[in-house]
C-alpha positions as CSV (number, residue, x, y, z in Angstrom):
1,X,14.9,-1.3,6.6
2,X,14.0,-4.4,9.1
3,X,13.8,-7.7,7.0
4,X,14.0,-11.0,8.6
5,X,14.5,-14.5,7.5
6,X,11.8,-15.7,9.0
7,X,9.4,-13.5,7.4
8,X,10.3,-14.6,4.1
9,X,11.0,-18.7,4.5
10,X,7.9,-19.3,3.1
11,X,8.6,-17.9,-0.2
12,X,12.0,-19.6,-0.2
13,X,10.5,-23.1,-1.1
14,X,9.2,-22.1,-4.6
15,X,11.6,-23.8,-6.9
16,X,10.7,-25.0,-10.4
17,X,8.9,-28.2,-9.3
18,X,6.6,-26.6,-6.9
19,X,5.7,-23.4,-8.6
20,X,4.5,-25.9,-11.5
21,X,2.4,-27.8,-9.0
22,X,1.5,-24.8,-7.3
23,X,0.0,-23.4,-11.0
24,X,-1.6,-26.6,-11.2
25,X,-3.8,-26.6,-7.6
26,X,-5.5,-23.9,-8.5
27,X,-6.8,-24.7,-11.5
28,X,-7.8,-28.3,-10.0
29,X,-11.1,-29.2,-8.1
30,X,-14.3,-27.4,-7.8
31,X,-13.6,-25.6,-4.3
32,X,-10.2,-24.6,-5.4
33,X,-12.0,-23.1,-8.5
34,X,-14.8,-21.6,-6.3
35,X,-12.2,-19.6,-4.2
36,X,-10.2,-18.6,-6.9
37,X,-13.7,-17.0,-8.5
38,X,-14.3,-15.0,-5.2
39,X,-11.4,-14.0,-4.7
40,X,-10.7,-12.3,-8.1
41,X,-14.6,-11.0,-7.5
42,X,-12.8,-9.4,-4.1
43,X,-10.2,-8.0,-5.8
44,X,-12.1,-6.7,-9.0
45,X,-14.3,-4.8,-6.1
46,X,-10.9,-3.6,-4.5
47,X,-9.5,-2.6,-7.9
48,X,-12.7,-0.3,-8.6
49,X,-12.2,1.2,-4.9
50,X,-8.5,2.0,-5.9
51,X,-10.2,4.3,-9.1
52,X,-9.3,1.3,-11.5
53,X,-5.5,2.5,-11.7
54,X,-3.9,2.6,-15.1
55,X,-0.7,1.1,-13.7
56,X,-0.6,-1.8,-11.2
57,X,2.3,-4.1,-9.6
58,X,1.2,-7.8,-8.6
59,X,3.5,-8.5,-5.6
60,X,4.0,-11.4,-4.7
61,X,2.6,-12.4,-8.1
62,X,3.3,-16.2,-8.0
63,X,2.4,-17.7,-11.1
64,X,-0.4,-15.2,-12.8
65,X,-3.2,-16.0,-11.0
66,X,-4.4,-12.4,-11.2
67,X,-2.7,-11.7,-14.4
68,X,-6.3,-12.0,-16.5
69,X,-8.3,-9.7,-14.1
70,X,-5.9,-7.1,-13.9
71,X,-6.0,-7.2,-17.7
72,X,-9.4,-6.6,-18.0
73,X,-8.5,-2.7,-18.2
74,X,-7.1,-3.1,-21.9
75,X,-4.7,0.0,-21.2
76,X,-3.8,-1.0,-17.7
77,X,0.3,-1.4,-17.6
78,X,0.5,-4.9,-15.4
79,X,4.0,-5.0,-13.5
80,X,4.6,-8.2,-12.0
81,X,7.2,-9.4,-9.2
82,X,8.1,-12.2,-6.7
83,X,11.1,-13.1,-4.6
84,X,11.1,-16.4,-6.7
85,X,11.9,-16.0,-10.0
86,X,10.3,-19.6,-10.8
87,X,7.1,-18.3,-10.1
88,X,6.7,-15.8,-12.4
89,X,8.6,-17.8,-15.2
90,X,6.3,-20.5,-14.9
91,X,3.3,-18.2,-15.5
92,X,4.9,-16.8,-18.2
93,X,5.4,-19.9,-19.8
94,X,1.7,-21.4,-19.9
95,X,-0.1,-18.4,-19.7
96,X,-1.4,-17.4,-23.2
97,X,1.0,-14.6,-24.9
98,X,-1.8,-12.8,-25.7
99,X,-1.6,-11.7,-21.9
100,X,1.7,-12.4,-20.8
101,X,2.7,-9.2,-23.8
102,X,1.3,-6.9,-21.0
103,X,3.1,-8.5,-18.2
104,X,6.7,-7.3,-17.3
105,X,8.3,-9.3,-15.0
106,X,11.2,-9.0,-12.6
107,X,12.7,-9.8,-8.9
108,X,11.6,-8.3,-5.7
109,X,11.1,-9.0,-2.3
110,X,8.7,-6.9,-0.7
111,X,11.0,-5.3,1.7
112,X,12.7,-4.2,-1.4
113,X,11.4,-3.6,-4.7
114,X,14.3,-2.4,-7.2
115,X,12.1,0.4,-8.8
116,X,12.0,4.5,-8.3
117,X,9.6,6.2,-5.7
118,X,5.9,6.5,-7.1
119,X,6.8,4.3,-10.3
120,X,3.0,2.7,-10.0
121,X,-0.5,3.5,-9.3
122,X,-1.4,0.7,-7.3
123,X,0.5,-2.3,-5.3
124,X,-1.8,-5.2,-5.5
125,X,-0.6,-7.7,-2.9
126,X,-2.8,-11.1,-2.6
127,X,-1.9,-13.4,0.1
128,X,1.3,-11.8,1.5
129,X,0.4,-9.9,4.8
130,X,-0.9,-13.3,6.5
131,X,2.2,-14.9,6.2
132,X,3.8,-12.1,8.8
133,X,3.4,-12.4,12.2
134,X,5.7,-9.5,13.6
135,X,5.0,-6.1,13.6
136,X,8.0,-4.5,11.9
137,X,8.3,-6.8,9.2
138,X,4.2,-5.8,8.3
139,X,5.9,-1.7,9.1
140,X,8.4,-2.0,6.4
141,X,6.7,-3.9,3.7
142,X,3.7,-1.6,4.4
143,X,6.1,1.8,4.0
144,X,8.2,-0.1,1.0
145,X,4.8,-0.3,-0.9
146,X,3.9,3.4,0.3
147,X,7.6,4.3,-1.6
148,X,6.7,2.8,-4.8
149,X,2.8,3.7,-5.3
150,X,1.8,7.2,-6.4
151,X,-2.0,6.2,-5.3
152,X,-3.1,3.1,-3.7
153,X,-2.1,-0.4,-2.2
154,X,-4.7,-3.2,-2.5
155,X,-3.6,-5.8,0.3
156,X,-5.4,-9.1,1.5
157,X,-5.0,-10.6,4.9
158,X,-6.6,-12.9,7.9
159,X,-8.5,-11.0,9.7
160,X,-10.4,-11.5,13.2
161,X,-13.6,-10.8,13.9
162,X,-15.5,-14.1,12.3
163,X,-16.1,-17.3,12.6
164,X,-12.9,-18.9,10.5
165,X,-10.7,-16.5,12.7
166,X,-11.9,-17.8,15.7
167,X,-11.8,-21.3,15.4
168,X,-8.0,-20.7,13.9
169,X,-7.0,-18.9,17.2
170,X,-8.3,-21.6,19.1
171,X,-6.4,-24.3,17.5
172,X,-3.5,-25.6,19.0
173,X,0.3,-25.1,17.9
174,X,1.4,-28.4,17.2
175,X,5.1,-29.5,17.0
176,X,6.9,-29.3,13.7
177,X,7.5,-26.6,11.3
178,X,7.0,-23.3,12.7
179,X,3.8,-21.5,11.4
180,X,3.6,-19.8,8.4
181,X,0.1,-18.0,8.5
182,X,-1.6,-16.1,10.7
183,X,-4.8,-14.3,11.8
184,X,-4.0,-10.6,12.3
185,X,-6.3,-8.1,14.6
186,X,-8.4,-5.6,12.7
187,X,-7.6,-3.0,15.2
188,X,-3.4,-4.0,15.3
189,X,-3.8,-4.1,11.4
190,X,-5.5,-0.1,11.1
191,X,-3.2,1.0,13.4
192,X,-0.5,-0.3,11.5
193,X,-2.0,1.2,8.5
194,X,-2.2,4.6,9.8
195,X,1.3,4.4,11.5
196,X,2.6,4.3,8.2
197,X,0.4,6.9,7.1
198,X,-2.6,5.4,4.7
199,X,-5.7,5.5,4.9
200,X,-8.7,2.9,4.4
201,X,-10.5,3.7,1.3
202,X,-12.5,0.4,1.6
203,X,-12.3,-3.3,2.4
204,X,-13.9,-6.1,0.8
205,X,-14.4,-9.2,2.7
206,X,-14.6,-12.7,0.8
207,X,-17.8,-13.8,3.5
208,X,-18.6,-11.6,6.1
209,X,-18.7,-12.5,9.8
210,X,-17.7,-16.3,8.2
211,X,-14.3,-15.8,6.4
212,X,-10.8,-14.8,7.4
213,X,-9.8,-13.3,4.5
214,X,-10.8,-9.7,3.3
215,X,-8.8,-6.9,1.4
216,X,-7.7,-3.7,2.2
217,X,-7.5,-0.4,-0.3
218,X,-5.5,2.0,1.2
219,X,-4.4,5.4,-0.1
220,X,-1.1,7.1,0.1
């Protein structure tokens, strides 16, 4: 299995201190809350594409963002993981108990998950895929997540193909830090997906022709 360093730096800087602040941001600011409301509306449109799954596992799941839509389904198992264990301790901590019950947390990376072929319905994985830039890394995580779902894998990314994407690509690469995000080419993204052998069910876009992001169902 092909896992590089690089793809996973960004995930490395979550200690204790920043997943706190990082549970803070987005419940700060009226934009911040304005994304976070379309966002879940993208992925309550995915979730309904995916059949509404009875089992799901929120990977990355930083610190619970998601945790309240996916527990809309009241019998819906919630499985949550992320390379930083900080993360998900953190939402456990200040989210109410009421919800955390449902959540059980571990470990994983997502070149790796420590859990038996077909264990869940559904992967959900929110703002993971832009982060990798080479091919491979997307091929493993893409066929790790094929392992462990008996159904479907909900997966957001940038996309090209509008006007946010565009004005990204042109932008220079400026000296520093090496880049952590990056816009991904519909047709290189579909191919990828059917090179691991899934199919798209359905994608939901957060603005059409405007936005980068959108999100991918995909069946086994």
């Amino acid at each position: 299995m092909v896992m590089t360093d690089f793809a996973l730096e960004f995930s490395r800087k979550y200690d204790a201190g920043r997943a706190q602040r990082y549970f803070d941001k987005h419940r700060r600011g009226f934009w911040r809350r304005l994304n976070t409301w379309r966002e879940a509306g993208m992925a309550r449109q995915a979730l309904q594409l995916a059949g509404n799954p009875d089992s799901v596992l929120d990977l990355p799941c930083g610190t619970g963002r998601f945790w309240d839509l996916l527990a809309e389904n009241p019998t819906r198992k919630i499985f949550a993981a992320d390379l930083n264990p900080s993360m998900f301790e953190t939402g456990l901590k200040f989210r109410p108990a009421s919800l955390t019950n449902r959540v059980e947390a571990f470990q994983a990376s997502a070149f790796s998950i420590p859990k038996p072929s077909g264990f869940v319905e559904c992967v959900f994985s929110i703002r993971l895929l832009h982060h990798i830039d080479r091919a491979q890394d997307r091929l493993a995580i893409l066929r790790e997540f094929k392992r462990v779902t008996s159904s479907t894998i909900i997966i957001s990314l940038w996309i090209d193909g509008n006007y946010r994407a565009m004005l990204e690509q042109r932008r220079p690469v400026r000296p520093g830090p090496s880049r952590d995000r990056y816009v991904i080419s519909q047709t290189v993204i579909e191919r990828e997906f059917e090179e691991c052998g899934l199919s798209v069910r359905g994608r939901v876009d957060f603005l059409k022709y405007y936005s980068m992001w959108a999100a991918y169902v995909l069946k086994k």
